[in-house]
C-alpha positions in Angstrom: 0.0 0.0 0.0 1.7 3.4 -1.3 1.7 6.6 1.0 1.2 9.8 -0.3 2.9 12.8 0.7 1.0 15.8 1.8 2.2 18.5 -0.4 3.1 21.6 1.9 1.6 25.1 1.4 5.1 26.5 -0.1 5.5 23.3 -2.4 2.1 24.0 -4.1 3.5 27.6 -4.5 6.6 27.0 -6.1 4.9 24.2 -8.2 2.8 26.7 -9.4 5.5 29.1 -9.9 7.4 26.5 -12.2 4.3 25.7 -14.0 3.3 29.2 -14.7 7.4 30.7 -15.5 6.9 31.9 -18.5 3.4 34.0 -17.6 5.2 35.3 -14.7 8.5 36.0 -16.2 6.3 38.5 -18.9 5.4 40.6 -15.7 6.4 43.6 -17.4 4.1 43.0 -20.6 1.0 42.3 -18.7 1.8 43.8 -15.1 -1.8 44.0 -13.1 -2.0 40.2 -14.3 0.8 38.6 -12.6 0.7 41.3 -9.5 -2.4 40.3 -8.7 -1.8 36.2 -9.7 1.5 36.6 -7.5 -0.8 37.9 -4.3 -3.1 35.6 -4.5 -0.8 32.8 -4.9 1.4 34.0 -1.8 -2.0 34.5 0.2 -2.7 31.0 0.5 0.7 30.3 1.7 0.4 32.9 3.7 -1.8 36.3 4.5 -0.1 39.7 4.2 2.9 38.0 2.6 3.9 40.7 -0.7 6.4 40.2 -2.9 9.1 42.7 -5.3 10.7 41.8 -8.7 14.3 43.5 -8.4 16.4 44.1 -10.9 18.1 40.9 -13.5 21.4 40.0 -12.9 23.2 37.7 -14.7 20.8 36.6 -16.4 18.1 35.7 -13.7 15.4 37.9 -12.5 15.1 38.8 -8.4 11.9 38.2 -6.6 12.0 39.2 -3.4 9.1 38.1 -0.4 8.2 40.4 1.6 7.0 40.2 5.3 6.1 44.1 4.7 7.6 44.8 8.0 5.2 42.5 10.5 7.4 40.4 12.3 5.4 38.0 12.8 5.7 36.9 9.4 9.5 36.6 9.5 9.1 32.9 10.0 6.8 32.3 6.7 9.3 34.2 4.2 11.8 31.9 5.8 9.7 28.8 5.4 8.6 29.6 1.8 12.5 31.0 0.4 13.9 27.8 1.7 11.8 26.1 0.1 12.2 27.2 -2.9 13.7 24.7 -6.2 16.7 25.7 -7.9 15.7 27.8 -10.4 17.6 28.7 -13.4 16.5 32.2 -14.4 15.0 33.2 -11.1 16.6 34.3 -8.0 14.7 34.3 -5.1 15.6 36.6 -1.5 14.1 36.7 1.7 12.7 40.1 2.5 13.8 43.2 1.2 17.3 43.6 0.8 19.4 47.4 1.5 19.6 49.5 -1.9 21.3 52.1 -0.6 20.4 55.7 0.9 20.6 57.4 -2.6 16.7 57.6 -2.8 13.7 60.1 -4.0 10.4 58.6 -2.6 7.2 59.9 -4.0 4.3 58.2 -1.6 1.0 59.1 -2.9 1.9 62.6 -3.5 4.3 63.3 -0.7 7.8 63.4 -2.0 10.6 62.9 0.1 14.6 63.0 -0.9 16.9 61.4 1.4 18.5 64.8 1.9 15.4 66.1 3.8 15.6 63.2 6.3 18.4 63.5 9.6 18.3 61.4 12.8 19.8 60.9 16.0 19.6 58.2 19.1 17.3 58.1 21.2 17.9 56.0 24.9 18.2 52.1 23.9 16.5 49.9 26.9 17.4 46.5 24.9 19.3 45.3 21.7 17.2 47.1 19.9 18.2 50.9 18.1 15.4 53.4 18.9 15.4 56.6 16.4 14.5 59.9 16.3 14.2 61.4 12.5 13.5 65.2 11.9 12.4 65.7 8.4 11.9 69.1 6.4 8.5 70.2 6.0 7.0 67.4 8.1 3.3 67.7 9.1 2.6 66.0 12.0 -0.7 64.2 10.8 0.0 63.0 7.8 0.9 59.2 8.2 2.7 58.9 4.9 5.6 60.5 6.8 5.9 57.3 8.9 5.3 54.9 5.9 7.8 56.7 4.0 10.9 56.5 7.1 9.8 52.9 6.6 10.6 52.4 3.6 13.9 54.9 3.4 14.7 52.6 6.5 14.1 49.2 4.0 16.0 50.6 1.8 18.9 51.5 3.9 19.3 48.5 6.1 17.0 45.9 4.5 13.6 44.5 5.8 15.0 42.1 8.3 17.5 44.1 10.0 14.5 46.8 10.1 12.1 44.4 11.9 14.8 42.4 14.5 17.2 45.6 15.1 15.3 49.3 15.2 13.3 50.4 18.3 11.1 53.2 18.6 10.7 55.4 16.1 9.9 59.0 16.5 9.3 61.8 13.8 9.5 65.4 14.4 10.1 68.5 11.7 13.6 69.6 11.1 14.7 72.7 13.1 16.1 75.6 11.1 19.2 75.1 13.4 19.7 71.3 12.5 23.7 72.1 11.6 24.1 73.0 15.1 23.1 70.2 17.0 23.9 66.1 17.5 21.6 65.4 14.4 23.6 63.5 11.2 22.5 62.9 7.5 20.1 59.9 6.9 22.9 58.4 4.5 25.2 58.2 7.4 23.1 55.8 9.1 23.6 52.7 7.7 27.6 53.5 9.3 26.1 54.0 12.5 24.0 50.9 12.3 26.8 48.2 10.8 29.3 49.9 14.1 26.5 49.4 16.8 25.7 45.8 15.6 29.6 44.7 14.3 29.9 42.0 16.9 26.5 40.1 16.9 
């Protein structure tokens, strides 16, 4: 009598990913198609895991899953990137990797250069690297200013780091005296951040 294996969650995905390459692969032909195939695909493995295409290299293509910063999705990217089959034109990453700080964001209207953005420490209770960020012409109600340090922070440090390493996170508008005080440029943080963290 034969025993049949119980295909996992993340094996059905990838299954489908193999079997459905070439649709996916002509994202950039028929973009709201694949998007939206992608999601629903990831959202039976998971809910609230998103994915990004980065850019080719060598010939393969970068997709990247996403835990879009909850943390308690960390274990589920894990689960479903190291599951993945060797595949020969795709590269797949766990969570957003860093980019860099060279970045213009435009977030539904609000547009933010990395130049606008400076920070200092705020007092650390744990292993964790709490933050204070001033940013030029920052309105206090707008939420988009929180969403966007996200994302300058992904960017800067990568997804992971963001969710295990960074504290609290505060926001304030940056004072016309900002040159005089202990406040540095957003690009020097990613310095600041591989110093504090060298040794663990």
């Amino acid at each position: 009598m034969g025993f049949f294996k119980i295909k996992s969650k993340e094996e059905k995905f990838w299954e489908w990913f193999v079997n459905d390459e070439k649709f996916i692969a002509n994202w950039k032909n028929d973009q709201d198609a694949v998007f939206q195939k992608l999601i629903d695909k990831l959202r039976e493995v998971k809910k609230d895991l998103c994915f990004e295409f980065g850019p080719a290299k060598n010939g393969k293509q970068e997709i990247v899953i996403s835990a879009d910063g909850i943390i308690s999705l960390i274990d589920s990217v894990k689960a479903l990137v190291g599951s993945a089959p060797e595949l020969k034109d795709w590269k797949v990453t766990a969570f957003r990797p860093r980019v860099g700080t060279d970045i213009k964001l435009n977030l539904g209207g609000l547009e933010i250069d990395n130049s606008d953005i400076y920070f200092s420490f705020l007092e650390s209770t744990n292993n964790r690297l709490p933050l204070q960020f001033y940013i030029k012409d920052y309105q206090e109600n707008d939420k988009r200013y929180m969403a966007a340090i996200f994302r300058f922070l992904d960017f800067a440090l990568g997804e992971y780091d963001v969710m295990t390493r960074i504290g609290e996170i505060k926001i304030t508008g940056l004072p016309a005296n900002h040159k005089e005080l202990a406040v540095h440029e957003f690009s020097k943080l990613p310095d600041y951040f591989n110093r504090k963290f060298a040794n663990s």
